[in-house]
KOLGU-4560 file (N, C-alpha, C; in nm, 3 decimals, padded with zeros to 5 digits):
<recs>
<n_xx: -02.467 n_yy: 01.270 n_zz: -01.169 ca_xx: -02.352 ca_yy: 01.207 ca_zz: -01.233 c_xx: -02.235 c_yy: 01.305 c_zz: -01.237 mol: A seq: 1 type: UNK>
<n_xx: -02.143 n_yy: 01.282 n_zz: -01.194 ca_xx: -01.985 ca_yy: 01.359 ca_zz: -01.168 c_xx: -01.918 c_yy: 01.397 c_zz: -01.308 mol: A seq: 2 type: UNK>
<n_xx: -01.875 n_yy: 01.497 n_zz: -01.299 ca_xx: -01.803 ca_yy: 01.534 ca_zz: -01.467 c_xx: -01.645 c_yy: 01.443 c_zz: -01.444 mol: A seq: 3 type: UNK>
<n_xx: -01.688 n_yy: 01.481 n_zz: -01.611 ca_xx: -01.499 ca_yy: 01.412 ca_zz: -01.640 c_xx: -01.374 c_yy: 01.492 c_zz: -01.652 mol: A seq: 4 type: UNK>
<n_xx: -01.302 n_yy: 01.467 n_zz: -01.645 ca_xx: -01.162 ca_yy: 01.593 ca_zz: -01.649 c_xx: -01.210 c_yy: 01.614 c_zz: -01.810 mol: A seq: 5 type: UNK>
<n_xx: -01.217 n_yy: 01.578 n_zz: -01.878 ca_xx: -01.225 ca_yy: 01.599 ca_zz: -02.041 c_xx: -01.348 c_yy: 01.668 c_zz: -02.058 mol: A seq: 6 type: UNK>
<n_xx: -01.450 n_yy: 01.702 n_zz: -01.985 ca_xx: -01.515 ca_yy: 01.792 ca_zz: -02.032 c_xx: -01.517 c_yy: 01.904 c_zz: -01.934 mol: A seq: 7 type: UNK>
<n_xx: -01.462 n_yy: 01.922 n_zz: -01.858 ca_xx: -01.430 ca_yy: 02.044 ca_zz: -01.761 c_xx: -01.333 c_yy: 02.110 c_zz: -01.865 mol: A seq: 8 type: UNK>
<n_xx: -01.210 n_yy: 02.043 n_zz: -01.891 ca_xx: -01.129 ca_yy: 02.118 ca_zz: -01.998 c_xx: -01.192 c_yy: 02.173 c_zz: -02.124 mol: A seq: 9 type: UNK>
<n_xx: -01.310 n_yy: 02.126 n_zz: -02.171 ca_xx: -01.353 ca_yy: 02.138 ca_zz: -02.320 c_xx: -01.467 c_yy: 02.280 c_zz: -02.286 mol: A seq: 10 type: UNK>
<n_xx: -01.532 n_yy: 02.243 n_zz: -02.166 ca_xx: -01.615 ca_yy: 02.387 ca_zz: -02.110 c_xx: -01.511 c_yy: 02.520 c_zz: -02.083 mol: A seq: 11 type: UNK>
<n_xx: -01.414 n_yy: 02.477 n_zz: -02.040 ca_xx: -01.329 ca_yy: 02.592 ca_zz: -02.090 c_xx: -01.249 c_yy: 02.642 c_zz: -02.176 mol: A seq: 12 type: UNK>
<n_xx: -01.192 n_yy: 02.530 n_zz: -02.235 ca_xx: -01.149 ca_yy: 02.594 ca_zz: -02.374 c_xx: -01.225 c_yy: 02.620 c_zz: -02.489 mol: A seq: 13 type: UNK>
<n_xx: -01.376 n_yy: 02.612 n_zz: -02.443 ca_xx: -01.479 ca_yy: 02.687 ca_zz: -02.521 c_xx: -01.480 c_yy: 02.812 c_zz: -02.528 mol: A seq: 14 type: UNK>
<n_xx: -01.484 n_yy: 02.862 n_zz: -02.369 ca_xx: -01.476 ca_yy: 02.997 ca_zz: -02.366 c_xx: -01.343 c_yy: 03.077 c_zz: -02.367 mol: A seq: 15 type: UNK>
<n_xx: -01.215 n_yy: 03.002 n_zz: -02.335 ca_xx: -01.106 ca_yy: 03.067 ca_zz: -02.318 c_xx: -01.004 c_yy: 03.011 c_zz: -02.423 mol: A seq: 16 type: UNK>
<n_xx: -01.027 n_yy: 02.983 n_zz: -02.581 ca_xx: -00.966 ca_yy: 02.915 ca_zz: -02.659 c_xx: -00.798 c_yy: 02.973 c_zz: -02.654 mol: A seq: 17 type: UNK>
<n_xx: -00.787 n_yy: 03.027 n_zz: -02.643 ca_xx: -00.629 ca_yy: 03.032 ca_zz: -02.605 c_xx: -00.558 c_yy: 02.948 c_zz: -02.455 mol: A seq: 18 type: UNK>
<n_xx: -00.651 n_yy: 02.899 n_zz: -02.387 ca_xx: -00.607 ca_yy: 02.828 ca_zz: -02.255 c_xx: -00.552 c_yy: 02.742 c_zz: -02.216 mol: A seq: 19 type: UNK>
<n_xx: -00.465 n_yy: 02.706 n_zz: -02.179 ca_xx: -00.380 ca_yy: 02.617 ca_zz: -02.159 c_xx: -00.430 c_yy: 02.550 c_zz: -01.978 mol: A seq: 20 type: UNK>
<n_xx: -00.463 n_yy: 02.404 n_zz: -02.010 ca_xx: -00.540 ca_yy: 02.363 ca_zz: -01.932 c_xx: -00.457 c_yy: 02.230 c_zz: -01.873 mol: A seq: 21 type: UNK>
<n_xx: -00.500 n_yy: 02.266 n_zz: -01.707 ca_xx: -00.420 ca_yy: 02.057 ca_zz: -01.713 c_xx: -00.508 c_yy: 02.062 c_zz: -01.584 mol: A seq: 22 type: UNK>
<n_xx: -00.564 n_yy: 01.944 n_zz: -01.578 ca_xx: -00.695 ca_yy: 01.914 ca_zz: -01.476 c_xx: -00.652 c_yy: 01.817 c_zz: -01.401 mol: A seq: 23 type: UNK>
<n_xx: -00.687 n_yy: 01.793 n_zz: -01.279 ca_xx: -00.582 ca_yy: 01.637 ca_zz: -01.214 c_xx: -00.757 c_yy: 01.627 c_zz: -01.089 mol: A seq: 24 type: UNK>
<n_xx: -00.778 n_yy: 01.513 n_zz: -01.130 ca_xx: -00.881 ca_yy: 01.409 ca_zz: -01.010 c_xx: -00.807 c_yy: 01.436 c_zz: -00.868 mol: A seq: 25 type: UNK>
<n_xx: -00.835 n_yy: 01.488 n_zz: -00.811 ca_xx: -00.761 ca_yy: 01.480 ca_zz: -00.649 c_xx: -00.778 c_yy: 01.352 c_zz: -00.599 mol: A seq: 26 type: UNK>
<n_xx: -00.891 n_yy: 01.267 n_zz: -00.601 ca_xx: -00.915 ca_yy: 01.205 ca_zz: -00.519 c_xx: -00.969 c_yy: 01.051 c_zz: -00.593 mol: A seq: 27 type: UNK>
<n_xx: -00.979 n_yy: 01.034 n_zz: -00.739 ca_xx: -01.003 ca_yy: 00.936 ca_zz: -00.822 c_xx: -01.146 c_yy: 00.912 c_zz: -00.836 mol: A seq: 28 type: UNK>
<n_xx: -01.225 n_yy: 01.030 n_zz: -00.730 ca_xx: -01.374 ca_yy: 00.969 ca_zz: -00.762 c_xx: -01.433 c_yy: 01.042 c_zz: -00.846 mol: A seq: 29 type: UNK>
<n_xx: -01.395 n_yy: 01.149 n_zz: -00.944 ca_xx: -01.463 ca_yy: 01.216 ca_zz: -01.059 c_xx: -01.517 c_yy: 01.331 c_zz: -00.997 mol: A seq: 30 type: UNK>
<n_xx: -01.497 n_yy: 01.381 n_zz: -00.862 ca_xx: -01.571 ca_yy: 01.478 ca_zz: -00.801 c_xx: -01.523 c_yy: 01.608 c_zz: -00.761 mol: A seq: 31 type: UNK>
<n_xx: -01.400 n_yy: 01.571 n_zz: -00.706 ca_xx: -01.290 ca_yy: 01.683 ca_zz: -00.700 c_xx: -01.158 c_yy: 01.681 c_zz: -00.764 mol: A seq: 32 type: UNK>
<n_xx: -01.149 n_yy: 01.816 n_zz: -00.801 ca_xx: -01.078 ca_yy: 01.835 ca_zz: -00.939 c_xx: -01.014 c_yy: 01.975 c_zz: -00.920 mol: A seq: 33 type: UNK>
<n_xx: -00.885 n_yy: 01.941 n_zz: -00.924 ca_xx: -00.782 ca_yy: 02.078 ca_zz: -00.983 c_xx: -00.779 c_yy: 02.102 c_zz: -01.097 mol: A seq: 34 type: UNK>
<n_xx: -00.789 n_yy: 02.249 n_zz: -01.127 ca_xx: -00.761 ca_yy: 02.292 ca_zz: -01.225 c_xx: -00.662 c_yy: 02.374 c_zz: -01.225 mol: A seq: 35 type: UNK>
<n_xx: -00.569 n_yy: 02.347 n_zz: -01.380 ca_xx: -00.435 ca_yy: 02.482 ca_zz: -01.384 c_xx: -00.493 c_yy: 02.535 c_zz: -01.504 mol: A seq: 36 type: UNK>
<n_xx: -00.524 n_yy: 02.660 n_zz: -01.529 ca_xx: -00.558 ca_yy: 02.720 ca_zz: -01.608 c_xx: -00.440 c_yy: 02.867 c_zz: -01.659 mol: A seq: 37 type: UNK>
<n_xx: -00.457 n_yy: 02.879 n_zz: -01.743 ca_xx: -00.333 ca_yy: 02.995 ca_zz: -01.820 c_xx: -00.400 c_yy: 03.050 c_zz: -01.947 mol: A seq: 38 type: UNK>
<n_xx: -00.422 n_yy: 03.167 n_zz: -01.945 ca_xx: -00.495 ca_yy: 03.224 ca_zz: -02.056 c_xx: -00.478 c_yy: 03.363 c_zz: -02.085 mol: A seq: 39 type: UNK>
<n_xx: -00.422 n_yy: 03.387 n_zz: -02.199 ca_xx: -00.398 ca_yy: 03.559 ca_zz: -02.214 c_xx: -00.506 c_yy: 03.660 c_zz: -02.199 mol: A seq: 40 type: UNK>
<n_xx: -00.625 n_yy: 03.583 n_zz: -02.190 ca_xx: -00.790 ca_yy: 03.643 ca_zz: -02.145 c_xx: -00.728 c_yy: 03.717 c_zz: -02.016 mol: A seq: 41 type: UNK>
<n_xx: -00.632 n_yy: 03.619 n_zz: -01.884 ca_xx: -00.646 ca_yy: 03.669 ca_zz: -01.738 c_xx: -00.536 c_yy: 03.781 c_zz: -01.698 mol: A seq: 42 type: UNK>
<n_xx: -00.471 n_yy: 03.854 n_zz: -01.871 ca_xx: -00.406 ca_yy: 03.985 ca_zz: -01.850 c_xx: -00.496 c_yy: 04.102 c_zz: -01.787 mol: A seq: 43 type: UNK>
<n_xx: -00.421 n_yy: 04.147 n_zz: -01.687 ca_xx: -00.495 ca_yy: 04.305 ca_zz: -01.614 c_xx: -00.625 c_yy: 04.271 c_zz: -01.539 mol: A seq: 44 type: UNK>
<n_xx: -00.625 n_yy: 04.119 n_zz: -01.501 ca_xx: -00.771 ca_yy: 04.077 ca_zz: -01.439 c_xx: -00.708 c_yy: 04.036 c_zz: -01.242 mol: A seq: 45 type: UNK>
<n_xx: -00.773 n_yy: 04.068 n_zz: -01.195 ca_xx: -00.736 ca_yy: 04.021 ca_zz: -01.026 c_xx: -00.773 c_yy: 03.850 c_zz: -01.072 mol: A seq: 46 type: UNK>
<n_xx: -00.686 n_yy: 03.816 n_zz: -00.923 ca_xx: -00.730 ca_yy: 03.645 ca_zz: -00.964 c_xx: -00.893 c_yy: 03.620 c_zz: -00.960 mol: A seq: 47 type: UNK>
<n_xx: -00.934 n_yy: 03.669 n_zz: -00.860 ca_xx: -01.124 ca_yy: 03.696 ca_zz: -00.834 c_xx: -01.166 c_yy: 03.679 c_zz: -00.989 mol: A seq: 48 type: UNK>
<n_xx: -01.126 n_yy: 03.784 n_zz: -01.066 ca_xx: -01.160 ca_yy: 03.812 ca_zz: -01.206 c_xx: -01.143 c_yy: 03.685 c_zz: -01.262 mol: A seq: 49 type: UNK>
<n_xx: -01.050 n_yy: 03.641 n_zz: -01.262 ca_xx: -00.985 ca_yy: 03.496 ca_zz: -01.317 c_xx: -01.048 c_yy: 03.375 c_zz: -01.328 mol: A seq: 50 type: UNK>
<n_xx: -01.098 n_yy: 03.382 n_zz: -01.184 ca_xx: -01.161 ca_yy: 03.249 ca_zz: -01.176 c_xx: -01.278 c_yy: 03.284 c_zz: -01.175 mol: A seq: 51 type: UNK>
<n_xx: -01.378 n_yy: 03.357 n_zz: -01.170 ca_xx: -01.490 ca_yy: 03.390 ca_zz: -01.235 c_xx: -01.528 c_yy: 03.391 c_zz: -01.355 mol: A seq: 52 type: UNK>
<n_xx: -01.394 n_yy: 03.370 n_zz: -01.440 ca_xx: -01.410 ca_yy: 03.390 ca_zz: -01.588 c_xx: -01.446 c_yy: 03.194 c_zz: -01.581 mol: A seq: 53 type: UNK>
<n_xx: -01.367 n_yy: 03.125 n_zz: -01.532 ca_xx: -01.356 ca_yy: 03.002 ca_zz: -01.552 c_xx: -01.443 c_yy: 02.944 c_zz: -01.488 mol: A seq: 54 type: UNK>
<n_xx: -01.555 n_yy: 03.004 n_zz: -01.388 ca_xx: -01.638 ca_yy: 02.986 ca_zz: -01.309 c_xx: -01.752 c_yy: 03.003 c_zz: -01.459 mol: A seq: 55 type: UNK>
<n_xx: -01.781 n_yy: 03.102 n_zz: -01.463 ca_xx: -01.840 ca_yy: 03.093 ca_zz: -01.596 c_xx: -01.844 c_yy: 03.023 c_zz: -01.726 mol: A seq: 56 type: UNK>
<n_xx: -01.762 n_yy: 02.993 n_zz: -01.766 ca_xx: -01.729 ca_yy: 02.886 ca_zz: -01.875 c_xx: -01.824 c_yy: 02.711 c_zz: -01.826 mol: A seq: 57 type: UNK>
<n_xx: -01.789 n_yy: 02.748 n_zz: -01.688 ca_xx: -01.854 ca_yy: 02.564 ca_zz: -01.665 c_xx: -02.013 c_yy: 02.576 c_zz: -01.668 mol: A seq: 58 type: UNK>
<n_xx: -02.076 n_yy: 02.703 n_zz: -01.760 ca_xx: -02.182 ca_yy: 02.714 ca_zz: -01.709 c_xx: -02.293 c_yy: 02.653 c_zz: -01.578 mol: A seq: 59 type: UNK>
<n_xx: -02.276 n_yy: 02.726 n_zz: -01.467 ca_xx: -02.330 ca_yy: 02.639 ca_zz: -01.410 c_xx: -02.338 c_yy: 02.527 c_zz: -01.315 mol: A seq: 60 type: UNK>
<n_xx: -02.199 n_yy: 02.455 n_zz: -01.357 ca_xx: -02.253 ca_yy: 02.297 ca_zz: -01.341 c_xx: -02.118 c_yy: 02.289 c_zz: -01.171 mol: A seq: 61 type: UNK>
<n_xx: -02.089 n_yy: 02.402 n_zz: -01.127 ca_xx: -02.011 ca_yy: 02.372 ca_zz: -01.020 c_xx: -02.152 c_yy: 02.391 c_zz: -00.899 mol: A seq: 62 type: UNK>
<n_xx: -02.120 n_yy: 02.270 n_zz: -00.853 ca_xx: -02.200 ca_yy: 02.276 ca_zz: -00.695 c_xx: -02.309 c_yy: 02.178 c_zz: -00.728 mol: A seq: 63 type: UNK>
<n_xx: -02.306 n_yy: 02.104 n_zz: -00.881 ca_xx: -02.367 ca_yy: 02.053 ca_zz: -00.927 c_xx: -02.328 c_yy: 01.927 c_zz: -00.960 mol: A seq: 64 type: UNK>
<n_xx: -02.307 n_yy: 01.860 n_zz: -01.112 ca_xx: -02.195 ca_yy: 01.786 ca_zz: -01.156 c_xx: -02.067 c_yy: 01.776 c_zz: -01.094 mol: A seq: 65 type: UNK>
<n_xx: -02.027 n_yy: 01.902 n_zz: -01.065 ca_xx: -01.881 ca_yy: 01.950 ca_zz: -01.017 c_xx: -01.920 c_yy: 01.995 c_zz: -00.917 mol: A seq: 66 type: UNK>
<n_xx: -01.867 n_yy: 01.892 n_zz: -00.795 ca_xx: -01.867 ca_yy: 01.944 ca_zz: -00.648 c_xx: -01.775 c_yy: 02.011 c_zz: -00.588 mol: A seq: 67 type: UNK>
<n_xx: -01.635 n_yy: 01.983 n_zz: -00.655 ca_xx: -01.502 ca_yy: 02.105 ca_zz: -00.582 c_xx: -01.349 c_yy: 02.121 c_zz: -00.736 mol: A seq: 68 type: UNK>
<n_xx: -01.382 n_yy: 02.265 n_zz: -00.687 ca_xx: -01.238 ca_yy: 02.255 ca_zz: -00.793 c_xx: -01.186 c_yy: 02.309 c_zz: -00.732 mol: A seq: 69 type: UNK>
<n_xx: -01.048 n_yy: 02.309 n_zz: -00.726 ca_xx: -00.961 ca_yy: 02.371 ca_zz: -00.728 c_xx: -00.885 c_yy: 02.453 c_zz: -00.841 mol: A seq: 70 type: UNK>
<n_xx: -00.887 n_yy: 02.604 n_zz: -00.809 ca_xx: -00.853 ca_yy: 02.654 ca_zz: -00.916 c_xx: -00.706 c_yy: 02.718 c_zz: -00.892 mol: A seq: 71 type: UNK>
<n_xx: -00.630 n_yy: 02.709 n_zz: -01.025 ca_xx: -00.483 ca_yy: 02.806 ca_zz: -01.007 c_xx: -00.489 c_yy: 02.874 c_zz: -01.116 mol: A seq: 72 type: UNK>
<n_xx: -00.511 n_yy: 03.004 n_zz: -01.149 ca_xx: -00.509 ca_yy: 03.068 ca_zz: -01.317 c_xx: -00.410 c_yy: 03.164 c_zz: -01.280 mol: A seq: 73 type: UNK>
<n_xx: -00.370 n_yy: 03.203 n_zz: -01.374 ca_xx: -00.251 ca_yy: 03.315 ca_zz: -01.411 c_xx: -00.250 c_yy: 03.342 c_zz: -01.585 mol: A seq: 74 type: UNK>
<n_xx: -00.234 n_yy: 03.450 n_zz: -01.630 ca_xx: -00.153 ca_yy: 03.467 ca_zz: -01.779 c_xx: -00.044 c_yy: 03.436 c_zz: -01.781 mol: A seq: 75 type: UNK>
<n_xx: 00.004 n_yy: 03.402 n_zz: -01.912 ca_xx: 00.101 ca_yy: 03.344 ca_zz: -01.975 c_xx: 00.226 c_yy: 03.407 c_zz: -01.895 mol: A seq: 76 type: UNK>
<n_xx: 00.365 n_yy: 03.372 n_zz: -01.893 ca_xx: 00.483 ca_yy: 03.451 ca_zz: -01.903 c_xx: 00.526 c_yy: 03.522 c_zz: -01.989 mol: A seq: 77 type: UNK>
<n_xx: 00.585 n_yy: 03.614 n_zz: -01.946 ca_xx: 00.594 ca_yy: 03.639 ca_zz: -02.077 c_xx: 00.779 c_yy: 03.649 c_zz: -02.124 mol: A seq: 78 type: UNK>
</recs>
C-alpha cells in the first residue's frame, strides 16, 4: 500500500520538528513524491548529509511504501 503525502510529512517532522515541509504527488498515483524540505538541523551538513537525515526519519519505508522521492533540502535563509 503506497504512502500519503501527510504521512511522509509527519515521519519527518517527527524527526526534524523545526522543518518546513511541502510534498507534491508527481504523478497522482501515491507513489512518487517530491519532497521540499528546510530545516535548521541541515546547517554545516553536505546535501548527502541532508538527505540522509530525511532518509532516516521515513524509517525505512523508502523502496517500500515509498517507491521514489524526490528530495530538495537546504537550511533556512538567513
Amino acid at each position: 500500500m503506497p504512502m500519503n503525502a501527510g504521512e511522509i510529512e509527519r515521519l519527518i517532522k517527527e524527526c526534524l520538528p523545526d522543518a518546513e515541509v511541502r510534498i507534491e504527488d508527481l504523478r497522482g498515483d501515491g507513489d512518487h513524491y517530491a519532497a521540499h524540505v528546510v530545516s535548521a538541523a541541515f546547517k554545516g551538513k553536505s546535501r548527502v548529509q541532508q538527505h540522509q537525515m530525511v532518509y532516516q526519519a521515513l524509517k525505512g519505508r523508502m523502496g517500500g511504501e515509498l517507491h521514489a522521492l524526490a528530495l530538495q533540502t537546504s537550511p533556512p535563509q538567513d
